[in-house]
N, C-alpha and C positions, 0 to 999 in steps of 0.2 A: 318651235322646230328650227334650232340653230345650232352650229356650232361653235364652242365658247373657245376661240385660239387664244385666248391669254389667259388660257389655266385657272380662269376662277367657275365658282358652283353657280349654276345657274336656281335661282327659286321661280318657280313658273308661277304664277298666280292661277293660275288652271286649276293644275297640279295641285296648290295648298287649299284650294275650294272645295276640290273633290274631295281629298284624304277626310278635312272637316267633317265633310257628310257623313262619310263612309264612318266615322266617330273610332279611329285608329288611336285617340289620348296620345297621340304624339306627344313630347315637352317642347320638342326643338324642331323645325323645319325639315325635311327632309331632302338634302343636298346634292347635286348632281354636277357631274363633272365627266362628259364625255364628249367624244370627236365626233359623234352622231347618234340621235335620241329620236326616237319618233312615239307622239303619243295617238292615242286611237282611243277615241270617244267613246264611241260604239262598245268595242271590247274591252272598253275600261282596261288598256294595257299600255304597259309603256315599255320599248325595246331599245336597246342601246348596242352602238357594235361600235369594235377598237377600244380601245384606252380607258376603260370607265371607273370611277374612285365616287362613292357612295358612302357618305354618313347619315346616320342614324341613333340623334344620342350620343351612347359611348359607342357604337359599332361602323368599323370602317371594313367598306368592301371596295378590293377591286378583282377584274378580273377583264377579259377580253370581250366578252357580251355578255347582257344581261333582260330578263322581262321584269316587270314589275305588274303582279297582279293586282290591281287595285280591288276588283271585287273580290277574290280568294283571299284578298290580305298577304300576298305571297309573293317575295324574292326569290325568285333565281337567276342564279348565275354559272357561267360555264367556262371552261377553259383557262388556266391560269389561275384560278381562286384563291383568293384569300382574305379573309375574316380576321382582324384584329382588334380589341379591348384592351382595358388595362390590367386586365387578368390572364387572358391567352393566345394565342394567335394559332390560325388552322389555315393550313393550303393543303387544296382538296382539286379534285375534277369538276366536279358538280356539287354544287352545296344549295339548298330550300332552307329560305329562311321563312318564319310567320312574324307579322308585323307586329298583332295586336298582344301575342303573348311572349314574343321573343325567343320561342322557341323556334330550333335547327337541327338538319341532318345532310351530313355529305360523306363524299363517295371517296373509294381511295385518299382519303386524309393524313397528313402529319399535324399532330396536334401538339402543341407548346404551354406552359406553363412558366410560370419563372422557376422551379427545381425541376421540374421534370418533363420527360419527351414522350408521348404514346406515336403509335402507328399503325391504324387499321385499314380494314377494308372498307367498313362503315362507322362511323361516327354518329348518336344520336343526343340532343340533348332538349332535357322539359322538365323544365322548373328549374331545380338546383341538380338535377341529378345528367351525370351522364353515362353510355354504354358504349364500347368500342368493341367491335369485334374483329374476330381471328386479328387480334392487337400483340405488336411487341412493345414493351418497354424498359426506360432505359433513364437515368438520373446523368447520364454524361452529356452534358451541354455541349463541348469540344469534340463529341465523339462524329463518323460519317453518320448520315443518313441509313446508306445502305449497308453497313457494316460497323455498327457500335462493339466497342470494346467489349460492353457488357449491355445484355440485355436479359427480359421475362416475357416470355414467349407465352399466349392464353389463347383459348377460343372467344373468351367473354372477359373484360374487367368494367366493373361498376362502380362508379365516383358519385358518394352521398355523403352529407354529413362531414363534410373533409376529410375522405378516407377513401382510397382505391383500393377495393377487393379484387380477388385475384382468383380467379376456381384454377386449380390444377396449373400452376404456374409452374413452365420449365426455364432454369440458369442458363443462360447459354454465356460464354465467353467467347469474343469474336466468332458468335453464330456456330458454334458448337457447344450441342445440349451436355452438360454439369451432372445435373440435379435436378428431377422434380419433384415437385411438391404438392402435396394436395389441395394447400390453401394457404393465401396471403394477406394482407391485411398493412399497408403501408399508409402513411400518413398526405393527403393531399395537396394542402396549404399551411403548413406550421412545419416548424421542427423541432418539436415538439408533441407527440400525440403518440394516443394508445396506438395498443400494434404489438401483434410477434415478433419478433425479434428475428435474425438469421437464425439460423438450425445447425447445431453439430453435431455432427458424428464421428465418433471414437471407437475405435476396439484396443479393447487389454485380453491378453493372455489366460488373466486371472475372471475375470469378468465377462470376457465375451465382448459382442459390439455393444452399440449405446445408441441410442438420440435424446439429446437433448435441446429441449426448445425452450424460449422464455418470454415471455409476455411483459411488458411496456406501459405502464401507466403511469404519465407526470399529471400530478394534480392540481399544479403551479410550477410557477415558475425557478421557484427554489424548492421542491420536493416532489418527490417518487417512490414508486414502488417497480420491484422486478419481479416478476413470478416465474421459477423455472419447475419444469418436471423431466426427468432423464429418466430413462426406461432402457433396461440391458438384459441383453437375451439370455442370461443367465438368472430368468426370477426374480429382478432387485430393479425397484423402484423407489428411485430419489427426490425426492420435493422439497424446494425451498422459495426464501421469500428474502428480498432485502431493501429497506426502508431507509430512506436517506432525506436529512430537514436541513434544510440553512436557513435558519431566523434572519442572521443578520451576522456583518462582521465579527468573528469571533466568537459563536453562537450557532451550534448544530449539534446534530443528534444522528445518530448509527443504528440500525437493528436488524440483524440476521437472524432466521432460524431456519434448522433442516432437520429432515426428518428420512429415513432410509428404511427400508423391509425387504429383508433376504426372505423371501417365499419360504423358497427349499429348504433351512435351514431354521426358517419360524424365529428369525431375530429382528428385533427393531433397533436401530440408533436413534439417537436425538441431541442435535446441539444447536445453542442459543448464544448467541453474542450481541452485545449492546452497548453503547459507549456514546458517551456526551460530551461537551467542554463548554464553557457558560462564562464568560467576562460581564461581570457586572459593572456598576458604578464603584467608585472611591476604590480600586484594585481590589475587587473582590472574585474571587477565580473557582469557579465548581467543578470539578470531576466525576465522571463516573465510568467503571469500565468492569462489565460483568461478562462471564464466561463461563458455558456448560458443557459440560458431554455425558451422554448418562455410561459411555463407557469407552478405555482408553484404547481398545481395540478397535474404536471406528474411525482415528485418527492415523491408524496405521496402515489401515485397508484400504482408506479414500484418502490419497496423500492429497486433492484437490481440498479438500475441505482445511486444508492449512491456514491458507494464507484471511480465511477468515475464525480461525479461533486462535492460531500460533505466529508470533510474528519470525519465526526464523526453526528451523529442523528441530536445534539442541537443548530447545527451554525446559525444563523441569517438570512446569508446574504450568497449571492454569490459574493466571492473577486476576481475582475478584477486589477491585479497591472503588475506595469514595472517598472523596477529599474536598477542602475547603479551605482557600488559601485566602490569606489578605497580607498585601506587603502595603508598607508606607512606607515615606520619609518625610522627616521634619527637617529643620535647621542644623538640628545638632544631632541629630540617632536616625539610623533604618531600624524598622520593626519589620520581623516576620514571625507569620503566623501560619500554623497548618496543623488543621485534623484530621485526622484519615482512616480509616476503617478499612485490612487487609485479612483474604481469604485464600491460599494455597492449597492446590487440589496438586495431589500427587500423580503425574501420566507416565513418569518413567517405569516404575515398577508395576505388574500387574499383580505381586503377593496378597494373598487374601488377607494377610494380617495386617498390613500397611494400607491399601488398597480404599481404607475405610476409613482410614484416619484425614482429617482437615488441619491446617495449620493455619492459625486465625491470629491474628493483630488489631484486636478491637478494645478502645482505641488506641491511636498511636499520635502522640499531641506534641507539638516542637513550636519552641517557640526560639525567638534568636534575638539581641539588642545588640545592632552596633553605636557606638559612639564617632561621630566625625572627627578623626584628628587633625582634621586640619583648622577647630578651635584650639585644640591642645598642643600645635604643630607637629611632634614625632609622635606623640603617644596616640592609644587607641584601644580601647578596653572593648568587650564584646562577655556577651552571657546567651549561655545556649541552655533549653531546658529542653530534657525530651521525655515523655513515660511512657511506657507500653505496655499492658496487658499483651502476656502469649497464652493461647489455648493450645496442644495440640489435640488432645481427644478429651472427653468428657472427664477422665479420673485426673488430668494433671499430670500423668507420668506414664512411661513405657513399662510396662510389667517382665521382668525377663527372669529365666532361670539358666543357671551355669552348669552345665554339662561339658565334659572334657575341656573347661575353660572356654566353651564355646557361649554366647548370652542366646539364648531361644526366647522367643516373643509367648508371651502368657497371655491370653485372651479372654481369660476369667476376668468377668467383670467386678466380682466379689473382692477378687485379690486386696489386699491393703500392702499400700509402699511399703518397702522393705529397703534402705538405704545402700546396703549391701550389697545390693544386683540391678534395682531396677533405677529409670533414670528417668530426672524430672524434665519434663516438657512445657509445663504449666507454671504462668506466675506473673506477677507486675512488676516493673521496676521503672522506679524514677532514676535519671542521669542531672546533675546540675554540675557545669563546664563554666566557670566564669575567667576570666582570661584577660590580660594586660602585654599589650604589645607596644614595642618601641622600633622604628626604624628608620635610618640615618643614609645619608649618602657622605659622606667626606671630601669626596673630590668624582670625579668624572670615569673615573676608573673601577670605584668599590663600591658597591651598595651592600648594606648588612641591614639585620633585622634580629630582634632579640623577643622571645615567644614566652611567657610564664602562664600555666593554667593549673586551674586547681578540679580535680574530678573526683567525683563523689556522686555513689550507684547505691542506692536504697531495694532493697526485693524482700519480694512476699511472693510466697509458694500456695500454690494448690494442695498438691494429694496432702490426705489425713494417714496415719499412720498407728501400729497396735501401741501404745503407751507404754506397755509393760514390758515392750522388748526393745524399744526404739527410743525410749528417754532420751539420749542427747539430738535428738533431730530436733531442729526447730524451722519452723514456717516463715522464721525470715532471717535475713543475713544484709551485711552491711562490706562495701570497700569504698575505698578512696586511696587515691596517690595524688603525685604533684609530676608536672613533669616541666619539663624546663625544654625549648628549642632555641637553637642559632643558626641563623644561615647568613652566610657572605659568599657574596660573586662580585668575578671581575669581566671586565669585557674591554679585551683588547682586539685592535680592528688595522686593517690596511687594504688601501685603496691601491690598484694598478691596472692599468694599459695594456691592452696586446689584440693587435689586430683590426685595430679601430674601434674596438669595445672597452667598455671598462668593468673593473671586477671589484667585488668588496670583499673580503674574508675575515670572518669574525672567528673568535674564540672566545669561548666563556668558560671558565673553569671556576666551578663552586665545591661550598662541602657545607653539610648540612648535622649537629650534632643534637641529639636527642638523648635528656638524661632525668629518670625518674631515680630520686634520693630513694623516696620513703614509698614504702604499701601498707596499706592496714585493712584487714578484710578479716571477716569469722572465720572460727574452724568450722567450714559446712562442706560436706563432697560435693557440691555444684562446683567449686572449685580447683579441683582437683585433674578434671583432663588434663591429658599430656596434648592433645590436637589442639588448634585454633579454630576447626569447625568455622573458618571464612567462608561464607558467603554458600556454605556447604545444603546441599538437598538429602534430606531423610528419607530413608530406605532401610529395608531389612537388613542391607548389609555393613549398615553401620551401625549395629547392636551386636555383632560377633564378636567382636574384641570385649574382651572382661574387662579388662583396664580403662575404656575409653566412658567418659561423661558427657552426653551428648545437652551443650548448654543453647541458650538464646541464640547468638550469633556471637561475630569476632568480637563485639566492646567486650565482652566478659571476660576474656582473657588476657589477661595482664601478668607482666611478665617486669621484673624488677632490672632491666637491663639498659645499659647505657650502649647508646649505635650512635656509629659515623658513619655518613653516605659521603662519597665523595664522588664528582660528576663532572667531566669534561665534553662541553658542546662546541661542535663548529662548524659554521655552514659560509656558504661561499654562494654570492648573488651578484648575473649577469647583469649589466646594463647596457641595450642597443638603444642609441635615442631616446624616445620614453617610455619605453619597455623594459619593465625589471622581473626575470625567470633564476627559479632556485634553485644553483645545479647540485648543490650538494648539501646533505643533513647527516652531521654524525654524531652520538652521542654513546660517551661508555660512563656505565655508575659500577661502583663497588659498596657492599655497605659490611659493616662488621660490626659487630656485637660485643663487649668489653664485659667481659663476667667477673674479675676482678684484678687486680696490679698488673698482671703478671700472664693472663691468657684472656684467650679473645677467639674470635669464630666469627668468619668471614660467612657471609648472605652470598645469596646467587647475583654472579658477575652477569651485567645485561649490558649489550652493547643492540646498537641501533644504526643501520644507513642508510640512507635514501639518496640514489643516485639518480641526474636527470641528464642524457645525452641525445638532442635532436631526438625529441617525441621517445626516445628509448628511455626506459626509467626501471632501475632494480631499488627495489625495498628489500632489506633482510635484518632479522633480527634473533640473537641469540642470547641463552639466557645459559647459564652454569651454575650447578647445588654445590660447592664445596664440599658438603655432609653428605650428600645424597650420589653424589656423582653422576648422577641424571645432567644430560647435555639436550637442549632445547632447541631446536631450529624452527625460524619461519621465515621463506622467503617467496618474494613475489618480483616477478619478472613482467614486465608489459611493455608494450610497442604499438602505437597510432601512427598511421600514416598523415603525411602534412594535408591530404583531401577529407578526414577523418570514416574516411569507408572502409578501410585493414587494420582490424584490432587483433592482436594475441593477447593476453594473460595467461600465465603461469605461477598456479602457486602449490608450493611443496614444504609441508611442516614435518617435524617428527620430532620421536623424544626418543633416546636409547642409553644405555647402563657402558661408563667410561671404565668402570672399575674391574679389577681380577674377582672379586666373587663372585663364584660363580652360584651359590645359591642364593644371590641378590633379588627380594621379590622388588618388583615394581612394576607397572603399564607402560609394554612400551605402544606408543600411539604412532600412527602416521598414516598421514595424507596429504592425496596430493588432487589438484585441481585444474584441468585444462580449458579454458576458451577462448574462439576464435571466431572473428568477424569479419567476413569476405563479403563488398556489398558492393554495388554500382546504383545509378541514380534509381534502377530497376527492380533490379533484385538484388539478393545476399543469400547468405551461408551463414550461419551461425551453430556454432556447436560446442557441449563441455564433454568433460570428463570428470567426473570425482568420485574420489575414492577414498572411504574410510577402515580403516583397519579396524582401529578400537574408535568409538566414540561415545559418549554419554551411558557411563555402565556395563559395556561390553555391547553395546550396540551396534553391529556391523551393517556399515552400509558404502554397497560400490554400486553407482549407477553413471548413465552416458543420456544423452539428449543430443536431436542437431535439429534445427528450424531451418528449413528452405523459404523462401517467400517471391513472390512478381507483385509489381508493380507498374503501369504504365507510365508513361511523361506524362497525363491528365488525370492522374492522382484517381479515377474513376474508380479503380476498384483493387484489390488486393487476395490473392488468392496466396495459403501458407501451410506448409504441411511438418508437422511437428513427429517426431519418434522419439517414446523413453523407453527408458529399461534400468530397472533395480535388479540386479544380478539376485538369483537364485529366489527372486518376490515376484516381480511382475512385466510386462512388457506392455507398449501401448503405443499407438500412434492416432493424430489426431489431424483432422483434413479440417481448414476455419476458410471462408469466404466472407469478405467483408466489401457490403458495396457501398456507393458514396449516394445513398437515399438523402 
């Protein structure tokens, strides 16, 4: 019965006699540290007033007075309270603690975690579990007490298993209710664990509203799963799922699927996406990247569902490939090697007749040998092999029939090729490229390079054909050419002063000359188009033209002509101290075509420039058809503020007819594109415009979006409100809250 003025615990040997008895399995002594304690035999109690700091174990109390029931096994404490551990810390009014089981419950409480803050009126805990009631909570460590940024308002949340449930949880922002919710389900002690997700809601025009929620399972710490289900008041119910693995550097795995049911209208969607990438030992590289939709109408409907089966608006096709890469190098040669296996789903067109067809590249095998010339010093030889099997439908070839010169698609599976009209699709063909390169510098001024390759294209055809009316067709055809390249540049430079900065300005003016002697190829109509079918997507409406042979791709077409490119580059670079910025990129090429002595045919003039003036920067680039008269614009305008918070971009293409005829067909295209970036450390403004005239097929698409968003200075939470609209499709805005759980 003292008190201890130099701040240390007093151990009463009383005190540790009794506990003993009482068989409390204390580990550690139970510690005492106050300005006035009285213990009482009788009532087996012990009373402390003022200043009092009590451990127990891992449990430190203090608070302004205290009893300690020796025969109840029970702490209380009053006034001031607060309970601390290495897990969380509670100030309260009144807190009961039990000695024997370490079970507690107190009274008007703020309860602490290391992520997170509750605040009830009661607090209870037993065992591992705990209950808070008429509780707000709130993940903003920097936020007030009395007024968080953000909190979730409950009459009950129950903490088990490391997980706080939430019944009937309402959002409130600065104490203004959001959003409630029926149910919650947040993570306790990880960050990492199952759990719902935040909840969105959306309304479109075309659809109605929406909720979509999604569910949260990591199963490690390098893999998960998300499960979402979106529900829209127009009868369409969306469910999807997406799986995500990281082995190990350079080693992971992808896998979506979704599934959609329009009630009202009794249709289902479904698409699947999957994708790999695998580094082995000794460079060996595996790919895999597959892609479904069972119909291309539900990529148009649910422009959301993009950005997991399309990487960008204007693709074509959905690319199914698998590949198998090994590069080496030795001493003297690089090897490479790749197999690959490619699948082409047509999404542009929806024609029944097309709509069916697959375009397949299995397999498609490349192989490359360089030689190091730097044992041979200039020289450098190289050998490229490549074969391919094309499918594109089961017969080998497109079936068509000529009406008004028009080709019509024939769907008779019976049909037998017909030379005359229909066009092959189908077939193998080996490429071998072997090649001898020489290149020299002279002096400091000129660098040239001298190219000589030899190519030579082997094919075998698919469709079978009637014999008796088609004798000269044959199921394989043979070319080869040689062609010859030279290229020389020079690079002339000057360095100047102005301003205290210094400048570099380069010029490189090259030309580049391209000349195949000899062709030797069969008399077969595979070779026969008048197009190049570059890089071209099959469609119905390229079997219209009677004249047109729709082949493999560009290699097939060869063309016996000798071209000069010639290209002037010049760019101009600041130096402030040790900072070097590009303020200037310009480049114009010309290329022409040499048909024989005496005439010639100029390619499309392309010019290039990229201008950089304090954060303002124009890119523009144009391009001219000589033959076509078709004039090409594309330019992009952008502007950053030196704080990086005010962005513009602006960008505006088009194509249009220079020439007096006036019954010139051709597409004219144009579009243009606006966004802009208004932001403080808080909030922003963000919004586009774009607009497509023609795109992809006659594809018209004009739509606008603008993002609002808040943030506070303690990063706690983010609240963003999105609007789209595709003109004359659909309209939509989307309300996202994102808190810092």
């Amino acid at each position: 019965n003292s008190a201890d003025t130099n701040n240390k615990f007093l151990k009463s040997k009383i005190l540790k006699s009794q506990l003993q008895r009482l068989d409390l399995n204390l580990k550690k002594d139970l510690l005492i540290n106050s300005f006035n304690f009285k213990y009482k035999l009788k009532e087996k109690k012990i009373y402390t007033k003022g200043k009092t700091h009590i451990i127990i174990g891992d449990y430190q109390f203090k608070s302004v007075s205290s009893t300690i029931n020796l025969k109840n096994k029970e702490l209380i404490f009053k006034n001031g309270v607060k309970l601390t551990s290495h897990k969380f810390s509670v100030k309260c009014k009144i807190l009961y603690f039990q000695l024997k089981n370490k079970n507690w419950r107190c009274y008007n409480a703020d309860f602490k975690t290391e992520r997170h803050h509750f605040v009830g009126t009661k607090i209870f805990k037993k065992g591992v579990k705990y209950q808070i009631d008429d509780a707000s909570f709130t993940s903003c460590k920097t936020c007030p007490k009395s007024s968080p940024d953000w909190s979730m308002y409950s009459k009950k949340i129950l903490i088990k298993n490391g997980r706080s449930f939430i019944n009937v949880p309402t959002i409130k922002i600065k104490n203004v209710p959001i959003i409630a919710l029926p149910y919650l389900s947040i993570p306790f002690n990880t960050k990492r664990a199952s759990g719902l997700l935040i909840p969105k809601i959306s309304f479109s025009e075309r659809w109605g509203w929406s909720y979509s929620q999604s569910f949260f399972i990591p199963f490690n710490i390098n893999n998960d799963l998300s499960i979402n289900e979106t529900i829209y008041s127009k009868n369409i119910i969306k469910s999807g799922l997406e799986y995500r693995h990281i082995f190990e550097k350079n080693k992971y795995l992808n896998f979506y699927a979704s599934h959609l049911w329009n009630k009202d209208q009794d249709i289902n969607y479904a698409a699947l996406a999957y994708s790999h990438y695998f580094e082995y030992k000794k460079n060996w590289t595996q790919r895999l990247s597959l892609k479904f939709i069972s119909d291309s109408q539900y990529l148009q409907d649910f422009n959301n569902e993009r950005e997991y089966i399309l990487k960008e608006y204007g693709e074509a096709s959905l690319t199914n490939k698998i590949s198998l890469t090994k590069n080496f190098q030795k001493e003297s040669s690089i090897h490479h090697f790749n197999i690959e296996g490619v699948l082409y789903q047509n999404i542009l067109n929806t024609a029944d007749s097309f709509k069916k067809n697959l375009t397949h590249s299995l397999p498609n095998i490349q192989y490359s040998l360089l030689t190091n010339k730097n044992l041979l010093k200039y020289i450098s030889t190289n050998l490229n092999i490549n074969f391919n099997n094309f499918n594109t439908n089961n017969k080998g070839f497109i079936a068509g029939k000529l009406v008004d010169d028009q080709r019509l698609i024939d769907d008779d599976l019976s049909h037998l090729f017909d030379p005359s009209t229909d066009i092959i699709t189908s077939g193998k063909r080996l490429r071998i490229r072997p090649s001898i390169g020489l290149s020299f510098q002279p002096n400091n001024l000129i660098k040239t390079s001298l190219d000589l390759s030899y190519n030579q294209f082997l094919y075998s055809f698919n469709p079978k054909i009637n014999q008796t009316t088609d004798s000269d067709y044959k199921n394989s055809a043979h070319q080869s050419y040689v062609n010859l390249n030279y290229f020389i540049k020079s690079n002339l430079y000057k360095i100047f002063s102005y301003n205290k900065n210094k400048y570099k300005h380069n010029i490189e003016p090259s030309l580049e000359v391209s000349y195949i002697p000899i062709i030797l190829k069969s008399k077969h109509n595979f070779f026969k188009s008048k197009n190049k079918n570059a890089k071209k997507t099959l469609n119905d409406n390229s079997f219209k033209n009677s004249d047109e042979v729709i082949q493999f791709d560009y290699f097939d077409n060869i063309e016996k002509n000798n071209k000069i490119n010639f290209k002037l580059y010049s760019q101009l670079i600041k130096k402030n101290n040790s900072k070097y910025t590009k303020l200037l990129d310009f480049q114009i090429s010309q290329a022409y075509t040499i048909i024989d002595k005496n005439t010639y045919e100029a390619e499309n003039l392309l010019t290039e420039i990229n201008l950089t003036v304090n954060r303002l920067g124009v890119l523009s680039k144009t391009g001219y058809g000589h033959k076509s008269k078709l004039l090409s614009t594309s330019n992009h305008i952008y502007w950053l503020s030196k704080n990086k918070k005010y962005k513009i971009n602006l960008n505006y293409s088009n194509i249009f007819f220079t020439g007096t005829d006036k019954n010139a067909s051709y597409d004219k295209q144009e579009n243009l594109k606006l966004t802009s970036l208004l932001s403080t450390d808080n909030w922003g403004i963000e919004g586009s415009v774009d607009l497509f005239k023609k795109f992809n097929q006659d594809r018209q698409v004009q739509s606008w979006d603008y993002r609002v968003f808040y943030q506070p200075d303690n990063q706690c939470w983010k609240i963003g409100f999105q609007q789209k609209t595709k003109f004359e499709q659909d309209s939509s805005f989307h309300l996202n809250v994102k808190l810092n759980i």
